[in-house]
N, C-alpha and C positions, 0 to 999 in steps of 0.2 A: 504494500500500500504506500502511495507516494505520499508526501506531507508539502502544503505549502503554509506560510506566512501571510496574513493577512494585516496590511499597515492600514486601518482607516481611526483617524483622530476622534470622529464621532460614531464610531460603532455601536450597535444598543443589543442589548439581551434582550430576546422575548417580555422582558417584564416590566419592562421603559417606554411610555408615548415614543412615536415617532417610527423612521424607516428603518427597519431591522435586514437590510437586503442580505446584507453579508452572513449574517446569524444562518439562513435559512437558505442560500445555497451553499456555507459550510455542514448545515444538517444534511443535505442529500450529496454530498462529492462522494459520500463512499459509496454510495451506488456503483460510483465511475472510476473508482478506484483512486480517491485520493480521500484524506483526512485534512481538516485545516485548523491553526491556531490564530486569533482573531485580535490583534495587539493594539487596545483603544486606549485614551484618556481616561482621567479616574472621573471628571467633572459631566455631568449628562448635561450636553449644550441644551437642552428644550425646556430647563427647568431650572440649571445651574446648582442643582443639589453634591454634593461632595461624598462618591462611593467610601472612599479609603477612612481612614484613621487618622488623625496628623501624625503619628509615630510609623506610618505604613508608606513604603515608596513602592513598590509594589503588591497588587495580590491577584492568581491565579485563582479564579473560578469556571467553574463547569455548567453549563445547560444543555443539558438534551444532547448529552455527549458532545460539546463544541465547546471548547475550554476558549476563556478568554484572558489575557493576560491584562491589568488594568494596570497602566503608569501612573504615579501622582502627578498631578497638574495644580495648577494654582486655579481658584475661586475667581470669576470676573462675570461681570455686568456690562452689556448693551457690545457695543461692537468697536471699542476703542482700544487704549493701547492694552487694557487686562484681558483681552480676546489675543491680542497678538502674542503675548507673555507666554497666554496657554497655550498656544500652537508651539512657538519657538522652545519652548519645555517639554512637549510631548517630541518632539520632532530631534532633540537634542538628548533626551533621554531611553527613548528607544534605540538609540544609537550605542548605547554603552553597553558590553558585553554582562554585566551582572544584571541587566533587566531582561537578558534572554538566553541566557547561556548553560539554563537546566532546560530550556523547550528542546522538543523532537529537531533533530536537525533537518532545515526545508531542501526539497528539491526546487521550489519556488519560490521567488517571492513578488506579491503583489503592493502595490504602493497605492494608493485611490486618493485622488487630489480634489479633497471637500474641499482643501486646501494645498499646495502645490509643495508646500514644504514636509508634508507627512511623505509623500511619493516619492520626495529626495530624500529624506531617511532609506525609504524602500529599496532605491537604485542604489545606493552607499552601501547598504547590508548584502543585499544580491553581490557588488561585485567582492567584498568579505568573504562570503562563503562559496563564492564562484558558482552560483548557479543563475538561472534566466532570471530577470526582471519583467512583470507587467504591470504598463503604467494606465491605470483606471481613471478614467476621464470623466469625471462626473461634473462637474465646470470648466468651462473655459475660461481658462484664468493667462494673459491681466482682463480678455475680452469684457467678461461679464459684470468686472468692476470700472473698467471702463463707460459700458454702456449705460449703467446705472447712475453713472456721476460721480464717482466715489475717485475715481483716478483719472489724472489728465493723461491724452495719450503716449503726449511727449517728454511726460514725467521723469525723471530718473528711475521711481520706481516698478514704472512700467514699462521701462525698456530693461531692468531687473530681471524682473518677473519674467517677460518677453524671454530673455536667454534663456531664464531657466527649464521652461516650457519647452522651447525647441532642442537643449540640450537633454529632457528627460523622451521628449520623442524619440530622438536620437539612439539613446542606450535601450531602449526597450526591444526586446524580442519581440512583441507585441500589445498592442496597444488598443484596450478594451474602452468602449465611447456609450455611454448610457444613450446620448443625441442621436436619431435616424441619420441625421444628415453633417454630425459633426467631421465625417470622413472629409467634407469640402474645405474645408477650413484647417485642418490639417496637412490636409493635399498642398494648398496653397501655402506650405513652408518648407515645402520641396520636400516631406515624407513620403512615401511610396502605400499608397492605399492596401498592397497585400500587408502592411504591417498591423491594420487595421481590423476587427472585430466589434459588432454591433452587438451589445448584452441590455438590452433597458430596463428598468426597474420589473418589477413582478411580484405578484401576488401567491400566500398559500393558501393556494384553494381549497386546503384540507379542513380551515378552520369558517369555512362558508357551506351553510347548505347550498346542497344542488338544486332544491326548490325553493333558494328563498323570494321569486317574484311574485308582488304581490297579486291577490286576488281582483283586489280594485284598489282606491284611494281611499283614506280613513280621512274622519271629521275629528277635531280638524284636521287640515291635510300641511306636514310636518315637511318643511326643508329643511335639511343637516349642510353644516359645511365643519370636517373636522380636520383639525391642522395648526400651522403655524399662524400666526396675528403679526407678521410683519409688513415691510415695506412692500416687498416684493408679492405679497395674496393680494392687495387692491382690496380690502375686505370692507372700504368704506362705501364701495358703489353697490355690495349688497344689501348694506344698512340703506342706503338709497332709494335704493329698490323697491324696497318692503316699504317705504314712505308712502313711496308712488300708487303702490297697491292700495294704500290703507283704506281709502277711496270709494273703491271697484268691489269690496269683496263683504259681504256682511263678517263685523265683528269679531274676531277670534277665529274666523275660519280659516286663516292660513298664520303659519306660528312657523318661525324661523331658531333654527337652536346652532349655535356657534359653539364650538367644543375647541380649548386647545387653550394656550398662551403665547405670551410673547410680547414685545414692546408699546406695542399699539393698543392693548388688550382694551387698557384704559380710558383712551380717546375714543375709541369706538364705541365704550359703553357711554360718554357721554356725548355724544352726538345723538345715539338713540336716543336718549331722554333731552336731549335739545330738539331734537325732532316728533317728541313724542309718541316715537313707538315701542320706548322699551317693556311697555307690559305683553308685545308683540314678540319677543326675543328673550330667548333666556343663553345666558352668558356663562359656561359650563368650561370648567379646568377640563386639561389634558387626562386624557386614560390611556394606560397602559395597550401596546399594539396587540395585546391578546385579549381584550375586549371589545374593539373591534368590530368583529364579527354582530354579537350582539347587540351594541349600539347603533349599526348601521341599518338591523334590519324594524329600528323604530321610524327609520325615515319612508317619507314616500318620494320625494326626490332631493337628490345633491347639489350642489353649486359649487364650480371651482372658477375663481377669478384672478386675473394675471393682467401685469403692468402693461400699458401699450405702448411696448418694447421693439420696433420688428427686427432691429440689429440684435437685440437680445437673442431673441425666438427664429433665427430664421436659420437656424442648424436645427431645430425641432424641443421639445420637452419629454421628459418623460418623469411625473411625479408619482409618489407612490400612492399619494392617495386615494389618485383618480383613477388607477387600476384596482385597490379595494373599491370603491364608490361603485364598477364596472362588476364587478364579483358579489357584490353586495345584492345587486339583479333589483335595481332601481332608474328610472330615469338621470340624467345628468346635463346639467345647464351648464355650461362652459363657455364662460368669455374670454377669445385667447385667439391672436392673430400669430399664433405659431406656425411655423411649415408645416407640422403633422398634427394630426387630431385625430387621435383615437374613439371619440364619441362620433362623428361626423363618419369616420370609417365602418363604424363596427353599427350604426345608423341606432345607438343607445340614451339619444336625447337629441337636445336644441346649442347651437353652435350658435355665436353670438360675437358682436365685437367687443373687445374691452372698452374700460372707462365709459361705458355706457348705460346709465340707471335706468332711461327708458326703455331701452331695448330687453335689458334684464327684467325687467318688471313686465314689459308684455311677453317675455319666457314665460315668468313665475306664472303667468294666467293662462298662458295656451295648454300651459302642463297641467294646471291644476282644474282647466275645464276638459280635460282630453278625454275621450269616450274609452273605458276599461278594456276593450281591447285594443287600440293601441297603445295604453298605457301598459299594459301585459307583454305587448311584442317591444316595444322600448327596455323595455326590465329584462327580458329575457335576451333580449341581442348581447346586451353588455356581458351577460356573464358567460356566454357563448364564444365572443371573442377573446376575452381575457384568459378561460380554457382554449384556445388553441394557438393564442401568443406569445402567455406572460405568465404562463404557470411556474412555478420556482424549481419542480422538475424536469422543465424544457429548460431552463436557463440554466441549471447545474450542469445540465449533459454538455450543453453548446460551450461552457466554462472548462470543464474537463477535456474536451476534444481540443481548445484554445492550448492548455496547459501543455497536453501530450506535443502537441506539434511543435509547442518551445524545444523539448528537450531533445526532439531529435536532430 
């Protein structure tokens, strides 16, 4: 059984809010003949809670047979320099042999750039132990901090970042890209597109029924949106939205539930009570990703909203929610000028432009008057597609077949 390393800063256990991707195609590699150890920060970015002990620099724990190795990281808030701290400490202490030097020795190892400096730890340790490097793309980074405002192009930092990017291309045996279409943008840095591998987020279908679509719509009729409450969800044009309806619909008949945290959390709940719909809304902490399941199937349709970005978006998305939302076998309202869209493909709801409250708002009513059989066949596409795309058994195999052809 081969073993690889898995570098990702923000890794989650089964029992932490948020995307667990790696947990859960570390659960299925031994199908495929590999095992993996999962080497994250001790700090859970979605809540900022602190695993370890202060006398603990690291600790080794187990789930569901995927051992995770947790480094101590430093405590910080919002996205300044106690976010950078904790990168440059997990990224600087995974490096040092007494934080890995009783794990199984890897035939691989992978590096995943939530952040770009975890991946260079990744590329650092691979050529240590002389085995392949793969560098997991899950931002484009400086792109995506560029587009966002956050970094000028011509920055120092961003021609930094820039090197570093095109030199972890560079050392990689291969190079896994969550984006449909992030191959273009890599192309265009003179990388050779065989080097390339398309894995996008994915869902475990095991922990969703297979009938969970619903029969009709319930009174009243519940729209979930569960996730992060940052910049980048746009989460105020669904507070908006529900304004616009409040209007159009008799009384309490349509109830919006927002699950999750994060920076915003707070302004949004007061805009809704400046707007007077928060008795419309209820404003509900993060749950743990093995609940899920269950919370999902209290809604009758979802909402996922995104900045209107098209330099952002135009290598594609792939969030993890929205393929739970898709598995859940619910409708889904997506405003999002992405290149790919998976609800518009899989034909599992209403596609919509961002930054748009009216256009969201005559969503929320076209769904919420749709006659039971198409709302039936909406519910049911999603979870149809998500089984034959983005099962986390499809993406282990496709992951293992990547790995194998490193080593040859």
């Amino acid at each position: 059984m081969k073993h690889v390393w898995m570098l990702n800063h923000y890794a989650l256990e089964p029992c932490s809010p948020g995307g667990t991707r790696h947990f859960h195609l570390a659960e299925r590699l031994p199908d495929y003949g590999w095992t993996a150890t999962i080497i994250a920060a001790s700090v859970v970015f979605t809540n900022g809670r602190q695993r370890l002990n202060s006398n603990e620099k690291r600790r080794i724990e187990e789930y569901r047979g995927v051992p995770f190795v947790w480094i101590h990281t430093p405590k910080y808030k919002g996205n300044g320099s106690g976010r950078m701290a904790n990168m440059l400490v997990y990224s600087l202490r995974s490096l040092l042999p007494r934080f890995t030097r009783d794990l199984k020795k890897p035939d691989l190892i992978i590096g995943s750039s939530v952040h770009p400096f975890a991946a260079l730890s990744g590329a650092l340790l691979a050529k240590r132990h002389r085995v392949p490097f793969i560098f997991e793309v899950r931002d484009l980074w400086p792109l995506t901090l560029i587009s966002m405002g956050r970094l000028k192009k011509k920055s120092i930092m961003a021609r930094i970042l820039g090197r570093l990017e095109l030199w972890l291309y560079q050392q990689a045996s291969n190079i896994v890209v969550l984006l449909p279409r992030a191959v273009e943008y890599i192309q265009s840095l003179g990388i050779s597109m065989q080097k390339v591998t398309w894995i996008p987020n994915g869902v475990d279908l095991s922990l969703f029924s297979n009938n969970c679509a619903s029969e009709k719509k319930r009174n009243p009729f519940v729209l979930m949106y569960f996730g992060s409450h940052g910049e980048a969800n746009c989460l105020d044009v669904i507070i908006r939205a529900m304004n616009r309806i409040s209007n159009k619909v008799p009384k309490g008949s349509v109830k919006l539930r927002m699950i999750g945290d994060g920076p915003l959390k707070p302004e949004l709940i007061r805009l809704s009570k400046r707007l007077k719909i928060y008795s419309e809304i209820s404003f509900e902490s993060s749950v743990p990703k093995s609940e899920i399941p269950a919370l999902a199937s209290q809604a009758d349709a979802f909402v996922l909203t995104v900045l209107d970005q098209p330099q952002l978006y135009q290598y594609g998305i792939s969030m993890n929610k929205l393929f739970d939302y898709l598995a859940a076998g619910r409708p889904v309202l997506m405003a999002s000028n992405a290149i790919n869209n998976p609800v518009q493909e899989a034909g599992a709801g209403l596609v919509l432009p961002p930054n748009d409250p009216d256009a969201l708002a005559d969503a929320i009513l076209k769904v919420y008057r749709t006659p039971d059989r198409e709302y039936r066949r909406m519910s049911q596409a999603g979870r149809l597609y998500v089984e034959k795309h983005h099962g986390f058994d499809l993406l282990a195999k496709k992951l293992a077949v990547t790995m194998n052809r490193c080593l040859l």
